[in-house]
N, C-alpha and C positions, 0 to 999 in steps of 0.2 A: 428517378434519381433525386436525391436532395437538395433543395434550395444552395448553390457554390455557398455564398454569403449566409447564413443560416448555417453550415459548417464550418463555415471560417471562425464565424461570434463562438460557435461551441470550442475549436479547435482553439482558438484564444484563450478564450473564460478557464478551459478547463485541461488542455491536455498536460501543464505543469504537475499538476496537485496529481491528476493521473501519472503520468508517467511516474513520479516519487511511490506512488501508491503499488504501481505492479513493480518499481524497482525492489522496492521493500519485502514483498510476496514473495518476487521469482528469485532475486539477489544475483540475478543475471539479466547487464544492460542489452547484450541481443536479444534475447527473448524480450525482454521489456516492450525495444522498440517495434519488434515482432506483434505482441499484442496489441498495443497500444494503435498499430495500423489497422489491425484486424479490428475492434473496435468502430474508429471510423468509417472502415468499409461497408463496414454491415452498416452503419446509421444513412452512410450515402445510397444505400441498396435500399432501404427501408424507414426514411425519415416516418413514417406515420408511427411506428414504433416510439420516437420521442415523443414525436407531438400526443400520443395518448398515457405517458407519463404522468404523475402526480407532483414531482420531484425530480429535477434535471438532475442535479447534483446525485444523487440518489440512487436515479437511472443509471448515469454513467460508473459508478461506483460498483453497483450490480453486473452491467456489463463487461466492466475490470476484474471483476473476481470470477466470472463466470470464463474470461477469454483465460485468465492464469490455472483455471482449473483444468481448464482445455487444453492446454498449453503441458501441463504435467502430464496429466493422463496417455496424451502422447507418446509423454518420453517414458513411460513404462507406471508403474504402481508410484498410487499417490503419496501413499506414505515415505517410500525410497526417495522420491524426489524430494517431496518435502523434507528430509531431513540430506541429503544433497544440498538443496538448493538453502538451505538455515547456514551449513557449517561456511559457507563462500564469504571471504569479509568484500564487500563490494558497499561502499560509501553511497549513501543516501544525501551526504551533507555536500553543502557547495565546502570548496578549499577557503581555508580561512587565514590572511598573513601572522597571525598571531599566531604563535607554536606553540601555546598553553591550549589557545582554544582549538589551533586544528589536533592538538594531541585529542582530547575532550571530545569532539568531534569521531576521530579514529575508533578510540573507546565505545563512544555511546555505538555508532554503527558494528562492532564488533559483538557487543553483549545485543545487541538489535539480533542480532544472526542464530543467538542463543535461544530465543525465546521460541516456545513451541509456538509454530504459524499463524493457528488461530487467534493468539495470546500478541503476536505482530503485527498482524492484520487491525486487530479494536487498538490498539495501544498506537500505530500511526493516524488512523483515521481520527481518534481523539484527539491528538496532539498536533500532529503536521495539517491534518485537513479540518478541524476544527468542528468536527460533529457534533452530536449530542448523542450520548445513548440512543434513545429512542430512530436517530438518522442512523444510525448505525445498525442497529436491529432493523432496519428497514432495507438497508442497501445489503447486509449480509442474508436477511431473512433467517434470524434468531430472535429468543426474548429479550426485550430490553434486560433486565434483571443479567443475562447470558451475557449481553456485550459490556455491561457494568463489571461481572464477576473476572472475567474474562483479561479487564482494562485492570483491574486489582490486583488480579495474581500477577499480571505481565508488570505491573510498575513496579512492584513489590521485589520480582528478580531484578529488574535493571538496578534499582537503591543495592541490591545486596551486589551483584556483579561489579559494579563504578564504586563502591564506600571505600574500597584499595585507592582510587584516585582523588577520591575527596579527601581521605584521610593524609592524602603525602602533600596537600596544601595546602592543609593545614596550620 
């Protein structure tokens, strides 16, 4: 079993930015909190698995996308699910008291649900988790060039999807 305190600093450090990360994937918060334990399990089962990482962050990223793929596969064909689990508006964002920005808010997570998975997946890690291509391509195991293109075309929709709400504040 894994160091309690050695889980706890990971379960700290990281299970935020994760938990946003499989919300965004699954767009369904059971399943989320579903992976997100399954996750830990497995690190509690098999800490030497981190510790022979190169990249914590990275690691756990890898293991987010590999538990949500698991996670679909399950529930029947990947592609079915994935576009199930796209069309769900389920908020990413904390509630905001401002009714401009939780409208704002609503929106961005709505056209978020639109974007093909792949295209969701590089476009939050970029943006909410703060990657770099290159961490990206490494936590998803793609070309960097792939997670760059990828980040392109997904931002490219979201501007066309939201320019209706930019435009009416105009």
């Amino acid at each position: 079993m894994a160091d309690a305190m050695d889980l706890e600093r990971l379960y700290e450090v990281h299970a935020q930015a994760l938990f946003a990360y499989l919300l965004n994937f699954t767009r369904n918060e059971q399943d989320t909190r579903d992976a997100l334990q399954e996750i830990f399990v497995k690190l509690a089962r098999n800490p030497a698995a981190l510790r022979s990482a190169r990249d914590e962050r990275a690691f756990l990223i890898r293991l987010a996308h590999n538990a949500a793929i698991d996670l679909m596969r399950r529930r029947g064909t990947r592609d079915r699910t994935h576009e199930r689990f796209g069309v769900e508006n389920v908020s990413v964002f904390a509630r905001s008291a401002d009714p401009d920005e939780e409208s704002f808010r609503t929106e961005l997570g709505i056209s978020m649900g639109e974007l093909p998975p792949e295209q969701r997946e590089v476009v939050h890690l970029k943006l909410w988790a703060g990657l770099t291509f290159e961490e990206i391509a490494a936590a998803l195991e793609i070309p960097p060039n792939t997670a760059a293109s990828r980040y392109r075309y997904g931002v490219d929709k979201l501007r066309e999807l939201l320019r209706p709400l930019y435009e009416e504040i105009k």
